[in-house]
C-alpha positions, 0 to 999 in steps of 0.5 A: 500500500505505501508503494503505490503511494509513493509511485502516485506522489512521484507521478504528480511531481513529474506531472507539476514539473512537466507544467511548469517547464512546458510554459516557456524556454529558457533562451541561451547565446551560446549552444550547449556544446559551444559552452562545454568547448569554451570550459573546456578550453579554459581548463586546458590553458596554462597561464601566461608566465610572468616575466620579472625584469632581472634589474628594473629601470630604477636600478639601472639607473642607480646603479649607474649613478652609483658608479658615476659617484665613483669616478667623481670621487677618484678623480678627486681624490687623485687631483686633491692638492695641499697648497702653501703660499708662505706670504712676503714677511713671513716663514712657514713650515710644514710636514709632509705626508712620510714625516718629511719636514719643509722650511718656506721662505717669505714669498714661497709656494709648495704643492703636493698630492697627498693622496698619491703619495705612496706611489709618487713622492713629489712636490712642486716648489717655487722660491726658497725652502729648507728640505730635511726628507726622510728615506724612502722611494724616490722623492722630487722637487719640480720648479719651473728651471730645474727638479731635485731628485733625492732619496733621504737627504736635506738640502737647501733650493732657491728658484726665483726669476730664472735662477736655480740653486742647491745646496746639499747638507746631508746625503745626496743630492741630484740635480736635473735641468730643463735641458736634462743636464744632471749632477749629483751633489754631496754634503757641501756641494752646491749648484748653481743652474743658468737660463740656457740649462748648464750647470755649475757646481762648487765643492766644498761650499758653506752651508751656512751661507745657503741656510742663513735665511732659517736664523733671519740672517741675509748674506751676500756676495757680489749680488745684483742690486735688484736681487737684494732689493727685492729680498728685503722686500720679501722679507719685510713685507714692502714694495721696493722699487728702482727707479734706475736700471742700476747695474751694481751688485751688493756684498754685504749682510743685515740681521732682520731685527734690524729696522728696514730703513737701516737695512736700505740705509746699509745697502745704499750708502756704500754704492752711493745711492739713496731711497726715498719713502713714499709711505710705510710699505713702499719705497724708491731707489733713486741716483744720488743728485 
């Protein structure tokens, strides 16, 4: 009995669904085995790969700023210089990178690199210094007449107007040209380098002499009148001027603590001239009337 109620109930169920789906289609865009192939399809598909740049845009960039900022800062490491310009009236001294000491008279000019000194140990000098170099690697003194090659040695150089001289106190000293004409000077030696490059040299030399500057004593012997001028002008920090082509040279030596105007009193009177002050830092030579 309840078999055949359940077969009645299933007959109205199928009945009332056949009524309902009978009323109407329902309406696709797509056919059925359009739609079956498209999921299909999709289910066959492998994703796109995703390709990740190995080094963006920006770090290209940075990493070529980065080496840029290298280069920059090399170039200037490698050109950094230490200037010294030891002013009229005045000495310096300084101490170079290998401990090597440097004395400047008034009115000198020393240069160096100091960042490539391990591999180059030289300097670039105009005027008057004292050099006390401690042993090492071959060490350089470039002026503009002549350079002075040493390797552990002190020595004294005057480059001023075209005129180049070395004194050596200790060790050895070498000396080279511009027309690379070369000698070597021991302790006493000294040489004196003319315009056109050659080279002449005194043995047994005073020393004393060459360094007297270092103890403000100023000494010389059959010096041109413009020479000795202008080195009290250097040393007093004043403005000497000749007022004549005075072609006279100058024996004689003065202390610096000794006022200026005595000093140009000193130099003037045996050669039989004068000087006038024109105000406390300027003064002419002039012909006696």
């Amino acid at each position: 009995m309840n078999t055949d109620k359940q077969h009645k109930n299933l007959s109205q169920v199928d009945a009332e669904s056949r009524a309902f789906f009978s009323k109407g289609e329902i309406s696709w865009e797509k056919s059925k085995a359009d739609i079956w192939g498209g999921l299909e399809k999709k289910l066959h598909e492998k994703p796109p790969a995703k390709v990740v740049p190995l080094l963006r845009r920006s770090s290209v960039w940075y990493v070529a700023a980065s080496i840029a900022l290298l280069i920059s800062v090399g170039g200037f490491l490698a050109f950094y210089s230490v200037t010294m310009n030891c002013p009229d009236g005045q000495h310096y001294t300084t101490t170079l990178p290998d401990g090597s000491f440097v004395e400047l008279n008034a009115g000198s000019f020393l240069k160096y690199y100091p960042n490539r000194w391990l591999f180059s140990r030289e300097v670039f000098f105009e005027g008057e210094g004292f050099f006390e170099i401690v042993k090492g690697k071959k060490f350089e003194v470039v002026s503009k007449s002549a350079k002075t090659v040493v390797l552990g040695t002190s020595f004294n150089i005057y480059s001023r107007d075209g005129r180049y001289s070395v004194t050596c106190l200790t060790g050895k000293v070498k000396v080279v040209s511009a027309n690379n004409s070369t000698v070597q000077l021991s302790p006493r030696g000294h040489a004196d380098v003319n315009a056109n490059g050659g080279i002449s040299v005194v043995e047994d030399y005073q020393p004393d002499r060459a360094i007297s500057w270092r103890n403000n004593q100023f000494i010389f012997t059959g010096a041109p009148l413009s020479e000795v001028v202008s080195e009290i002008g250097r040393q007093y920090g004043v403005s000497i001027r000749l007022k004549n082509n005075f072609n006279l040279n100058y024996t004689g030596n003065f202390n610096k603590e000794t006022n200026v105007e005595r000093v140009l009193d000193l130099v003037c009177k045996p050669l039989a001239i004068s000087f006038v002050k024109k105000s406390d830092k300027e003064y002419i030579i002039i012909q006696n009337n």
